[in-house]
MITORVO-125155 format. One line per field, with one value per atom (N, C-alpha, C): residue in three letters; residue number from 0; atom name; x, y, z. Coordinates in nm, 3 decimals, always signed. Each point is the difference from the previous one (the first is absolute). Layout:
type: [ALA,...] $
seq: [NUM,...] $
atom: [CA,...] $
xx: [X,...] $
yy: [Y,...] $
zz: [Z,...] $
//
This chain:
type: [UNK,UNK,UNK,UNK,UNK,UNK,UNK,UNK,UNK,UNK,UNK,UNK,UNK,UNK,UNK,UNK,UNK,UNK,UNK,UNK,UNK,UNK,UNK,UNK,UNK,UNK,UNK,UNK,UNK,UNK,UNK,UNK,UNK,UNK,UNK,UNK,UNK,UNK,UNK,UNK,UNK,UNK,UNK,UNK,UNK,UNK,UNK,UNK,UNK,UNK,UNK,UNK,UNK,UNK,UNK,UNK,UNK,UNK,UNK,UNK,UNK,UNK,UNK,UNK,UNK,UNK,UNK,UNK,UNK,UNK,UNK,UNK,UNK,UNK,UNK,UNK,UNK,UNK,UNK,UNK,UNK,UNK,UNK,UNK,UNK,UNK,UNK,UNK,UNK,UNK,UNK,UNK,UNK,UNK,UNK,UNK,UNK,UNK,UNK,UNK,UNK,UNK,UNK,UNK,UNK,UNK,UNK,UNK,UNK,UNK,UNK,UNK,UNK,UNK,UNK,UNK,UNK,UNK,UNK,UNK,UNK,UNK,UNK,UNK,UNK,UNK,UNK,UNK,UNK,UNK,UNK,UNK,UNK,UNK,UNK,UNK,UNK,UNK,UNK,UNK,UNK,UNK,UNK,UNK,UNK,UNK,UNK,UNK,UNK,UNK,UNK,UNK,UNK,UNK,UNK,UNK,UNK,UNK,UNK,UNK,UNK,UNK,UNK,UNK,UNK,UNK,UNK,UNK,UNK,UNK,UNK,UNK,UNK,UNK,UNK,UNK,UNK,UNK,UNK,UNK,UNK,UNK,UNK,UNK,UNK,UNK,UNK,UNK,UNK,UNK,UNK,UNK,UNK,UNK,UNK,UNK,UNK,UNK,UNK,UNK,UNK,UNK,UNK,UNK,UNK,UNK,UNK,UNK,UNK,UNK,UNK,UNK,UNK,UNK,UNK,UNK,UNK,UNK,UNK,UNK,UNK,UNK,UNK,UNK,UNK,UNK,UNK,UNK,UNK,UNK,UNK,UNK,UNK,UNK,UNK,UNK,UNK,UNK,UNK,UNK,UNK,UNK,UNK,UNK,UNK,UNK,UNK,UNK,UNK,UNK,UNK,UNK,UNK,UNK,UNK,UNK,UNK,UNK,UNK,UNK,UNK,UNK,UNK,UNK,UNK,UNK,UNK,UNK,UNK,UNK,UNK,UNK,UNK,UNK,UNK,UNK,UNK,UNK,UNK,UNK,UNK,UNK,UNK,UNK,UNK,UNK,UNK,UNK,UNK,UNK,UNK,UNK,UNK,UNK,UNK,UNK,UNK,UNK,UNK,UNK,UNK,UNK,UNK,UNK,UNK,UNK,UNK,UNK,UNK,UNK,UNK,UNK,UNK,UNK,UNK,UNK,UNK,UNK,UNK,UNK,UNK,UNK,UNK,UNK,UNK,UNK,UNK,UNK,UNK,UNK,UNK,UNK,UNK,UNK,UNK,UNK,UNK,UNK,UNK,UNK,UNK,UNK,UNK,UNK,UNK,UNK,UNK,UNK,UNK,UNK,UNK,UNK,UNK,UNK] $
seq: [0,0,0,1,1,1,2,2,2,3,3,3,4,4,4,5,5,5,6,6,6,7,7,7,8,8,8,9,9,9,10,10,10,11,11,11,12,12,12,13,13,13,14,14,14,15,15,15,16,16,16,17,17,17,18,18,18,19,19,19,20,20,20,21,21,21,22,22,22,23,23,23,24,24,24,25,25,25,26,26,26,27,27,27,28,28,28,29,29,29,30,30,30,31,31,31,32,32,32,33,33,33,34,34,34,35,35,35,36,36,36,37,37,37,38,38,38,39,39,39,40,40,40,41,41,41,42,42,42,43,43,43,44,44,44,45,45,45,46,46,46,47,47,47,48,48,48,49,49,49,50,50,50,51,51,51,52,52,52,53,53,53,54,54,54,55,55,55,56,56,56,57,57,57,58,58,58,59,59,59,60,60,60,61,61,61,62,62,62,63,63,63,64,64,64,65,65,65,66,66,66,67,67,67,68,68,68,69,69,69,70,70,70,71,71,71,72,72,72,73,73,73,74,74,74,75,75,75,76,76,76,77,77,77,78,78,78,79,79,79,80,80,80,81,81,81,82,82,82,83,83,83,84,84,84,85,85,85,86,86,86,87,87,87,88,88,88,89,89,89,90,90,90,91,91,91,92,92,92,93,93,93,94,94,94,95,95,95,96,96,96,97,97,97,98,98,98,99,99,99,100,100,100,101,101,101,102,102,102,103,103,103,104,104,104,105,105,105,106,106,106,107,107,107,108,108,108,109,109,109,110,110,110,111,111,111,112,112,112,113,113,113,114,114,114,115,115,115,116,116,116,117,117,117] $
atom: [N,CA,C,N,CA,C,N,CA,C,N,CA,C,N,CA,C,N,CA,C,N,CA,C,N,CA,C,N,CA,C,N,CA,C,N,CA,C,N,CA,C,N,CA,C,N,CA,C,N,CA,C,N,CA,C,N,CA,C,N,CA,C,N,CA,C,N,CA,C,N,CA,C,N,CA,C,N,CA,C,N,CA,C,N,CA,C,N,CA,C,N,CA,C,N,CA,C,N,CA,C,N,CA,C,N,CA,C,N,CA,C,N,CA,C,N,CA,C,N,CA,C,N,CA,C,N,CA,C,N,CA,C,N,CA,C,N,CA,C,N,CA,C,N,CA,C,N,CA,C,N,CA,C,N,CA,C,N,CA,C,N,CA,C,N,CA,C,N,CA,C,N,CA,C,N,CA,C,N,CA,C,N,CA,C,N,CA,C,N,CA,C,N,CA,C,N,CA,C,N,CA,C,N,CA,C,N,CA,C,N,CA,C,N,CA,C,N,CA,C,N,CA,C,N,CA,C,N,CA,C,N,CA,C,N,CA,C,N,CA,C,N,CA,C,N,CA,C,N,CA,C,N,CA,C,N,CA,C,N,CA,C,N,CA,C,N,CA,C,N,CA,C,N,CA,C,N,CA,C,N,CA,C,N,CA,C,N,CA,C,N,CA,C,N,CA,C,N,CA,C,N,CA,C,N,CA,C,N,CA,C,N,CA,C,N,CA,C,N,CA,C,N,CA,C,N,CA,C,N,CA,C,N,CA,C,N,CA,C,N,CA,C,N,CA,C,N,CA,C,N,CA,C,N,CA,C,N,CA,C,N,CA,C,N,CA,C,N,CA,C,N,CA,C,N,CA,C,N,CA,C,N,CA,C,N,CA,C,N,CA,C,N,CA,C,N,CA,C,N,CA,C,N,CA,C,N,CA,C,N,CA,C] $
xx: [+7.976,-0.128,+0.019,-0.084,-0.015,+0.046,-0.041,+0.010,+0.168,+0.056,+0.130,+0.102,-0.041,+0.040,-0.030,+0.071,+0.010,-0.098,-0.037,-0.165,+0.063,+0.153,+0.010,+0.106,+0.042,+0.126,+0.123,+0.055,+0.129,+0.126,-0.032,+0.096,-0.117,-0.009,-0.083,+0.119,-0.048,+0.087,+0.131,-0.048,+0.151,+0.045,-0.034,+0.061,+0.006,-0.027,-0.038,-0.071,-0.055,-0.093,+0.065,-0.088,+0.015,+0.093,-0.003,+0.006,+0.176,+0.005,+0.153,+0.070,-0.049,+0.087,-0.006,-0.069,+0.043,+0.095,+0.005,+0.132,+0.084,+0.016,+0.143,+0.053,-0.108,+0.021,+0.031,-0.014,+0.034,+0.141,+0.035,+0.104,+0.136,-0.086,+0.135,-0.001,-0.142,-0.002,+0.108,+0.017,+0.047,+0.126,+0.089,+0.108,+0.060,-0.048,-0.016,+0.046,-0.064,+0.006,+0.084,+0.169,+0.015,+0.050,+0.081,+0.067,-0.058,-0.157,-0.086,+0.019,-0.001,+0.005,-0.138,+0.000,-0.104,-0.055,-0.169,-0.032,-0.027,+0.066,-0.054,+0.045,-0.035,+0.072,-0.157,-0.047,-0.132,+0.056,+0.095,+0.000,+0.117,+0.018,+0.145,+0.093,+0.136,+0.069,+0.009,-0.116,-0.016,+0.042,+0.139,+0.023,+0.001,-0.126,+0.013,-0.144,-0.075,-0.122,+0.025,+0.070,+0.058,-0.044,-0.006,+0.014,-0.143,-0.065,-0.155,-0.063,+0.051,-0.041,+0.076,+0.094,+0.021,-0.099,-0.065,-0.143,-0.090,-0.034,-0.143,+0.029,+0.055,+0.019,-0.138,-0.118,-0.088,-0.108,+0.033,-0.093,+0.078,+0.178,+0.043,-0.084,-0.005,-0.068,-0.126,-0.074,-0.118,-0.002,+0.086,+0.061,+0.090,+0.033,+0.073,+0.034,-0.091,-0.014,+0.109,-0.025,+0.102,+0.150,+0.044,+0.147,+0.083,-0.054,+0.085,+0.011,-0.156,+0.000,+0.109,-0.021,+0.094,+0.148,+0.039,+0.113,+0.068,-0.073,+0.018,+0.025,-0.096,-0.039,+0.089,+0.040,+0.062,+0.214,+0.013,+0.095,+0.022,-0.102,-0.009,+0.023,-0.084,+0.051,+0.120,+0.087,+0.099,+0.100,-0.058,+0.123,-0.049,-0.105,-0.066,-0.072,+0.016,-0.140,-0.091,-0.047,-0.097,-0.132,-0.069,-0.174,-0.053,+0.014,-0.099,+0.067,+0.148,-0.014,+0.009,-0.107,-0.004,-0.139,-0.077,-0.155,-0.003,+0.037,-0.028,+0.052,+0.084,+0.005,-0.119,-0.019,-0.134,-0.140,-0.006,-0.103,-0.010,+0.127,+0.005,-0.024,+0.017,-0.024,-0.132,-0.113,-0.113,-0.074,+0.007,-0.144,+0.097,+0.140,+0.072,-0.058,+0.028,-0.005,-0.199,-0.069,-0.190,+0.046,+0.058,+0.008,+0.024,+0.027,+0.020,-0.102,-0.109,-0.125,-0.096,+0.077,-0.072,+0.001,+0.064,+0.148,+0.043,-0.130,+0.039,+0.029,-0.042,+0.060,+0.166,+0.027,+0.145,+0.092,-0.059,+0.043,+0.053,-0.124,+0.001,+0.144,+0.041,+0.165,+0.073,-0.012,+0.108,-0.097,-0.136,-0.049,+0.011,+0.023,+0.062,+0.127,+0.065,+0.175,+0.004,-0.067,-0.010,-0.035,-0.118,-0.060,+0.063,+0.136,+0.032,+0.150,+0.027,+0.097,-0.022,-0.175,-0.064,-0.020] $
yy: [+7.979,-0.019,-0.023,+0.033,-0.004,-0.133,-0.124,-0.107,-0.083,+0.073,+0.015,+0.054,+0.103,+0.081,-0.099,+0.008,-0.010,+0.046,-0.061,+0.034,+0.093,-0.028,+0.086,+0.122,+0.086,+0.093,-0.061,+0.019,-0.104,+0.055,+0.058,-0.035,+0.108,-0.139,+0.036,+0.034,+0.028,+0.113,-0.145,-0.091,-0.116,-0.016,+0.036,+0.018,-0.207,-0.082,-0.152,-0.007,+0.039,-0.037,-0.081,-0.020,-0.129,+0.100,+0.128,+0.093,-0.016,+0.068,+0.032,-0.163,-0.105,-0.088,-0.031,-0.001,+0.015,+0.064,+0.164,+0.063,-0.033,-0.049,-0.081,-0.083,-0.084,-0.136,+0.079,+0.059,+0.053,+0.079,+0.051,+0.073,-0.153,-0.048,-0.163,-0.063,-0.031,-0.034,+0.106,+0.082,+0.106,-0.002,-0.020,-0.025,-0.133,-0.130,-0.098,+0.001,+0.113,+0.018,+0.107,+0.027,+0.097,-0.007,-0.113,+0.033,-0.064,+0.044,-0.021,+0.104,+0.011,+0.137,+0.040,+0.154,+0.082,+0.003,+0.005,+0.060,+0.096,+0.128,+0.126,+0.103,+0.117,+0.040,+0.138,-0.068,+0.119,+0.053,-0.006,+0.023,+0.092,+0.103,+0.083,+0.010,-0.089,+0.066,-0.060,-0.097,-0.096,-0.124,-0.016,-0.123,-0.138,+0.005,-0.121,-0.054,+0.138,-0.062,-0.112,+0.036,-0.074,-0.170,-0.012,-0.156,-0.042,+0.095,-0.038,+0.049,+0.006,+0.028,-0.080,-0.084,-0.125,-0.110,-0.024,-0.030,-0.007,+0.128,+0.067,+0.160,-0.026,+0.147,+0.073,-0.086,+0.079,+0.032,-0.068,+0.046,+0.143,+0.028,+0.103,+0.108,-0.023,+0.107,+0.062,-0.120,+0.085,+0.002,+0.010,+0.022,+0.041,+0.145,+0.053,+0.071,-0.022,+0.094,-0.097,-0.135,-0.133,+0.053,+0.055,+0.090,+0.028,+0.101,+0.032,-0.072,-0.079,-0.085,-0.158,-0.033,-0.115,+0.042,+0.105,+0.047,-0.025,+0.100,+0.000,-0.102,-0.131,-0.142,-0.046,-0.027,-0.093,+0.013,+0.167,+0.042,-0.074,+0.023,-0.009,-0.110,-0.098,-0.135,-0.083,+0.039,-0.018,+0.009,+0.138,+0.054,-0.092,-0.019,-0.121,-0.064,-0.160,-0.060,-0.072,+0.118,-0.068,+0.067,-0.056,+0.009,+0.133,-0.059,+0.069,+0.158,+0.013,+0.176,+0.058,-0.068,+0.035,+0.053,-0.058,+0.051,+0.133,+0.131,+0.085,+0.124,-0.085,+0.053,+0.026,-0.159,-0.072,+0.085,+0.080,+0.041,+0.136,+0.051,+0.099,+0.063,-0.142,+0.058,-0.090,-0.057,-0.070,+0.025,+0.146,+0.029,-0.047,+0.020,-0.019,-0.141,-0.101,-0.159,-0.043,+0.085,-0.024,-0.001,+0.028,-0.013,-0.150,-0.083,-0.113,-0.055,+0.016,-0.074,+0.048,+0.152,+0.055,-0.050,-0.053,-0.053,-0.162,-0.053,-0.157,-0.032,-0.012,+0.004,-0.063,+0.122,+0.002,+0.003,+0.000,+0.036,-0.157,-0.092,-0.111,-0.102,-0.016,-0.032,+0.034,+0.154,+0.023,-0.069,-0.004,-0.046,-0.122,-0.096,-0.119,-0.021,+0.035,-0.025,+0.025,+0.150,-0.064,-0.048,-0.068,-0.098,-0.098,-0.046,-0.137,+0.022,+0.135,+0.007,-0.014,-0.025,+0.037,+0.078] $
zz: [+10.403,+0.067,+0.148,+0.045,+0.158,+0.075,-0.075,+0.035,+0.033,-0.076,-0.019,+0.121,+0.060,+0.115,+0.152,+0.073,+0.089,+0.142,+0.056,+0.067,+0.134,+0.002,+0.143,-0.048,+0.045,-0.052,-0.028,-0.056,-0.009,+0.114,+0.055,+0.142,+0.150,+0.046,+0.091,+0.111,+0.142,+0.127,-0.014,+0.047,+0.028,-0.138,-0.152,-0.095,-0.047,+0.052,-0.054,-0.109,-0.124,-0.041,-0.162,-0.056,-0.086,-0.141,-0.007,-0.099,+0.050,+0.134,+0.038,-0.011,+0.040,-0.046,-0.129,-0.092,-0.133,-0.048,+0.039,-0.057,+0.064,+0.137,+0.038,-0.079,-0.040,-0.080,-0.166,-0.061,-0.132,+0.009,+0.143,+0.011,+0.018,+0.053,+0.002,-0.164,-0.057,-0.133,-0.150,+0.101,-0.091,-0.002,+0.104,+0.056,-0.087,+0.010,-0.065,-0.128,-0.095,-0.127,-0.030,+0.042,+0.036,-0.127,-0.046,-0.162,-0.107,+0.021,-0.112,-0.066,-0.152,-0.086,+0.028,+0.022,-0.010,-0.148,-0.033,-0.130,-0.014,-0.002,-0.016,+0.122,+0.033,+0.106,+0.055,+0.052,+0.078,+0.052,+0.142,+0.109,-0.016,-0.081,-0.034,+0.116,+0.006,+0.125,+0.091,+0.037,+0.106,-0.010,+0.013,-0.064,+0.048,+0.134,+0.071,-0.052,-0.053,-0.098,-0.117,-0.078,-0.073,-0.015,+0.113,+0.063,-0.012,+0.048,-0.026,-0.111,-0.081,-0.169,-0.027,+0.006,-0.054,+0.063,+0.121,-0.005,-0.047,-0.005,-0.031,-0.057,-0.117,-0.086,-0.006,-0.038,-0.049,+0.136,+0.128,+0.149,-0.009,+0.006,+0.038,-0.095,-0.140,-0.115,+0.033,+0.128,-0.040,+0.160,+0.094,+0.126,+0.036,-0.054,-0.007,+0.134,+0.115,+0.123,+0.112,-0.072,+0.101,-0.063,-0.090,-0.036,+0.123,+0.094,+0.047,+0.150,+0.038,+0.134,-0.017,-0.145,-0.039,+0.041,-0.046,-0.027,+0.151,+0.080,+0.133,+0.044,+0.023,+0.039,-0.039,-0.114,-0.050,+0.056,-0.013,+0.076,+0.121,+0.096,+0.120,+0.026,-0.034,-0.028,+0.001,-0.124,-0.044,+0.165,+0.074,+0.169,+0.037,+0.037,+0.130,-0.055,-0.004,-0.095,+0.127,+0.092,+0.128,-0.061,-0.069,-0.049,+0.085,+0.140,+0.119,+0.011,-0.044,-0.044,-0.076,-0.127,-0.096,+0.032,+0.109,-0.015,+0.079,+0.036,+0.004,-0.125,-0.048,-0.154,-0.109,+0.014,-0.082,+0.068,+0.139,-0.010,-0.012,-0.027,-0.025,-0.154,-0.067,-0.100,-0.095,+0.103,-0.048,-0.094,+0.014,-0.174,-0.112,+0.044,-0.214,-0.036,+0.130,-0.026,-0.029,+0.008,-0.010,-0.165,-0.065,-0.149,-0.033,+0.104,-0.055,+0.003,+0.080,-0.023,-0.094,-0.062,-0.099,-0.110,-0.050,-0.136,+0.027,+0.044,+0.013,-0.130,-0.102,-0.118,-0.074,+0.059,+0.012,+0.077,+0.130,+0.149,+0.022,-0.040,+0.062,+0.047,-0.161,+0.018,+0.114,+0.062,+0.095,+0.092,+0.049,+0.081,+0.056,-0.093,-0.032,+0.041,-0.064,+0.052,+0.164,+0.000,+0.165,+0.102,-0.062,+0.080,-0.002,-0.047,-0.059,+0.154,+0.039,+0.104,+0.133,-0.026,+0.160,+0.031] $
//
């Protein structure tokens, strides 16, 4: 539902907005949980997904489009763990991450964990 979504684009021209620091914050939450067992395997191949399906197995199932931006992110991460260049990544790849406000549901958990990193 509408109410759910976010009232501005999720990366406006300076790329600050409340959406891109969330996936910063899920890309550190993710990191965190690096030798959590995965349940299941969505993300064929990507094996830095992994990490966030030991999170949130069932946000990735029915977010399947965050597969290959996680993958990336979470990589990227791992070389440099500076947040701030992770966000032209993060806005590059903004429509996969609008699924999370689609899929609060199940989304929420990862939403959570990374709100808990700042």
């Amino acid at each position: 539902s509408s109410h759910l979504r976010p009232s501005a684009p999720i990366c406006s021209h300076s790329c600050d907005s409340l959406s891109t620091a969330m996936a910063a914050r899920i890309v550190v939450a993710t990191l965190a949980a690096w030798f959590a067992k995965a349940s299941g395997n969505v993300c064929v191949g990507m094996p830095n997904t992994a990490l966030v399906e030991a999170i949130a197995p069932a946000c990735l199932a029915a977010c399947s489009s965050l597969c290959e931006p996680m993958d990336r992110l979470v990589g990227e991460y791992g070389k440099n763990p500076d947040k701030d260049a992770l966000k032209p990544m993060i806005c590059a790849s903004a429509s996969s991450f609008d699924c999370l406000f689609s899929h609060t549901d199940v989304c929420g958990v990862l939403r959570e964990k990374a709100a808990a990193f700042g």
